[in-house]
Structures are given as C-alpha cells and as structure tokens.
N, C-alpha and C positions, 0 to 999 in steps of 0.2 A: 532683277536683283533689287530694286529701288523700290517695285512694290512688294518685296519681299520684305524687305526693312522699314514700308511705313505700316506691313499689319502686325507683323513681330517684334519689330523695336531690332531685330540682328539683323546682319548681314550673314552669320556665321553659317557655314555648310554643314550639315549634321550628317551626320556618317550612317548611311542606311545598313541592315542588314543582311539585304540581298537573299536569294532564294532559301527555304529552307532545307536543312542539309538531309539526304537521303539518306545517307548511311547511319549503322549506327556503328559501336568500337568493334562491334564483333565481326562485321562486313568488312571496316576498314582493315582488320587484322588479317580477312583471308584474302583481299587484296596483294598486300604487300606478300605473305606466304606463296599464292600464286606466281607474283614476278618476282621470289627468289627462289625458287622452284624449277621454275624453267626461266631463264634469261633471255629467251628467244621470243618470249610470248608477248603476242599486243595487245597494247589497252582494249583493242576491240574484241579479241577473243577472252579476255579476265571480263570482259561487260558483260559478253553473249553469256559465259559462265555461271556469272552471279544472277544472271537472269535466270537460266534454266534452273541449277541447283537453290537458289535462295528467293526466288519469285520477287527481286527486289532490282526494278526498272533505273540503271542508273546511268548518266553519260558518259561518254569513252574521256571527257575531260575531268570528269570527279573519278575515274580510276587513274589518269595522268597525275592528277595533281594530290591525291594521295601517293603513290610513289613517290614523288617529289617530296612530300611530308616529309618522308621518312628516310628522307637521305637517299631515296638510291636513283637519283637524276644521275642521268649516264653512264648506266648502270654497264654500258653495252661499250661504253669509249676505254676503259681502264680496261676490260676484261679484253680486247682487241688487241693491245697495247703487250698484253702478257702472249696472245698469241703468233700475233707478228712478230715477237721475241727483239722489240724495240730497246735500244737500249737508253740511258741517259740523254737528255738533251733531245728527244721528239719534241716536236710542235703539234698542239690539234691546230685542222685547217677545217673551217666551216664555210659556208658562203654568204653567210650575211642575213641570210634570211631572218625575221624576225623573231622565230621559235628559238635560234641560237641566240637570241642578243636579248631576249629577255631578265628580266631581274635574277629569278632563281639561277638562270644557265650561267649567266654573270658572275652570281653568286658561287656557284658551282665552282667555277673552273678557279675564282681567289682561292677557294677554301681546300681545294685540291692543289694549289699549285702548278697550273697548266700552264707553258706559255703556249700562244695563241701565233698562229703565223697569220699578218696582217694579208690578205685577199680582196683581191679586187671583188664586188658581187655578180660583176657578169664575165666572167671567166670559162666556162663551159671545158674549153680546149684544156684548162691547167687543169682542171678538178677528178683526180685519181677516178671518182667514185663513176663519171660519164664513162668512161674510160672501160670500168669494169662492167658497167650494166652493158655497151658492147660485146662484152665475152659472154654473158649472159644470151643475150639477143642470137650472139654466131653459134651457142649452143644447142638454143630452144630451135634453130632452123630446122627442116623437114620432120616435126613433131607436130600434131595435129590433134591440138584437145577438142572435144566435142560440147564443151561448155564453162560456164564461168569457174566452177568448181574444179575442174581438172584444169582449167589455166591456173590457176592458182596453185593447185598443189605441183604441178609442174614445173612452175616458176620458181617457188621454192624450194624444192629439190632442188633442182638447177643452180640457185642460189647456194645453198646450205653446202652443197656437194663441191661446190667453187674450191680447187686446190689453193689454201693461206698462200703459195708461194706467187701467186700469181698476183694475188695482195701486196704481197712484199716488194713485189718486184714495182709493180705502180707506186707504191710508196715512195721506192729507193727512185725512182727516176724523177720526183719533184726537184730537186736541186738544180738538174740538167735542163729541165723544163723550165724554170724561172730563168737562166741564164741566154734560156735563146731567146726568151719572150722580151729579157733586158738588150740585149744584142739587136733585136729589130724594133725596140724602140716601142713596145708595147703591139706591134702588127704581128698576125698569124703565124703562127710558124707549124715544123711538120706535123707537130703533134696533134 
C-alpha cells in the first residue's frame, strides 16, 4: 500500500472490472425463461443448454447469478411452501452454510419477509432434509444402475416421485425435535 501511494500519490482502491460478461440480453433472457419454465431445472442443465442450442460457453455461476438478477433467488423455497400447504407463521431453516448467508439470500429472505429459524450449523440429527435423503437412500436399495447417468435419473425419479406427505410430516416434527434436543441439553437424542 505504501508503495502504492508513493507512485500514485493515493492510497485509494479503484474498483476493477472483473471478467468480461459473456452473455449478451438475449442469452440472459432465455436463461431466466428456462428457470421459469421448468422450476426444477439446474443451473447446470440451463449451461449445458445454452451451450448446445446457443454455442455460447458460460458458467453454471453466470446462470446462478442471473436468476438472482432477476428476482427469482428461491425460486423453489416459496413454491414448497404452497405445496407443503404451510400455513401462516413457517420459518425457513437453513444450516448456515455460506450459500445461505450470502448478501443476495440475506437480501432475499428481508425482501420476502421470511422469518428464519435460528440453527445451529452442525446439527445433522435436527435437519428435516438428512432425514429425507434417508427415505431416498431406503428407496434407491435393491436398484442397480449401471452408470453415472441412470444413477442420476434414478435418483431423481426417486426424488421427484417422494410422496409431499412424507415432507410434511418431517416438517411437522421440528417442534418436537427441538424440545428434546432442549430437554437433553443440546446431547443426541432418538432422532
């Protein structure tokens, strides 16, 4: 910084900027059309897409963060929210991870009015979602894909196919869950 300021005469940081942008309006346009389109789709399949159909090479975080642009960060927590048939007064529960505690996700959940149920980050036992990748797991047993692609569509079959009630039903048992976790004093319990 010191010999910054005796060839410059500043100290000041000047704001670079940063790679230049691959997209142009009309990429970013069938981005966003893509992930409202199908709500299920991942950044990584709208990339491979724009790849195949638009021959324009871009990263699975310039399709993230256009969605983000354009308002539809969580796009997939409100729409759960109608299917779980939640009523008034839910909490989103995340774990802390950094993806969640970001500026925009922050921003998100103000501008949405989320309250946020405060979690511990290493929690595993409380966290609904271990819980269901489980039922997953007891599903996918004595099923035998022969390679990456059919685990994959397997898995998500498996997934997609997931009866909501069984969602619901991990849902409805956080309350119960927090009460024995307070009860033994933050030590394991049956869950």
């Amino acid at each position: 910084m010191i010999k910054k300021f005796e060839m410059t005469g500043s100290a000041e940081v000047k704001r670079r900027p940063g790679p230049t942008r691959k997209t142009t309006t009309l990429i970013d346009r069938i981005i966003v059309r893509k992930a409202k389109k199908d709500r299920r789709i991942s950044a990584v399949k709208i990339q491979a897409q724009i790849k195949t159909e638009h021959s324009v090479d871009i990263s699975e975080s310039t399709v993230k963060r256009q969605i983000n642009e354009q308002g539809m960060f969580g796009r997939n927590v409100l729409q759960s929210v109608k299917k779980l048939k939640l009523k008034k007064g839910w909490h989103y529960q995340h774990d802390n991870d950094p993806k969640h505690n970001s500026i925009v996700s922050r921003a998100w959940i103000i501008e949405k009015k989320i309250k946020v149920l405060q979690w511990a980050p290493y929690s595993p036992g409380l966290n609904p979602i271990e819980h269901l990748w489980s039922e997953v797991e007891r599903q996918l047993k004595g099923r035998h894909p022969s390679n990456l692609e059919e685990l994959e569509e397997t898995v998500k079959e498996t997934w997609y196919g997931m009866d909501p009630e069984i969602c619901a039903k991990l849902v409805r048992s956080i309350p119960n869950r927090l009460r024995k976790v307070k009860k033994n004093c933050g030590y394991p319990t049956k869950y």
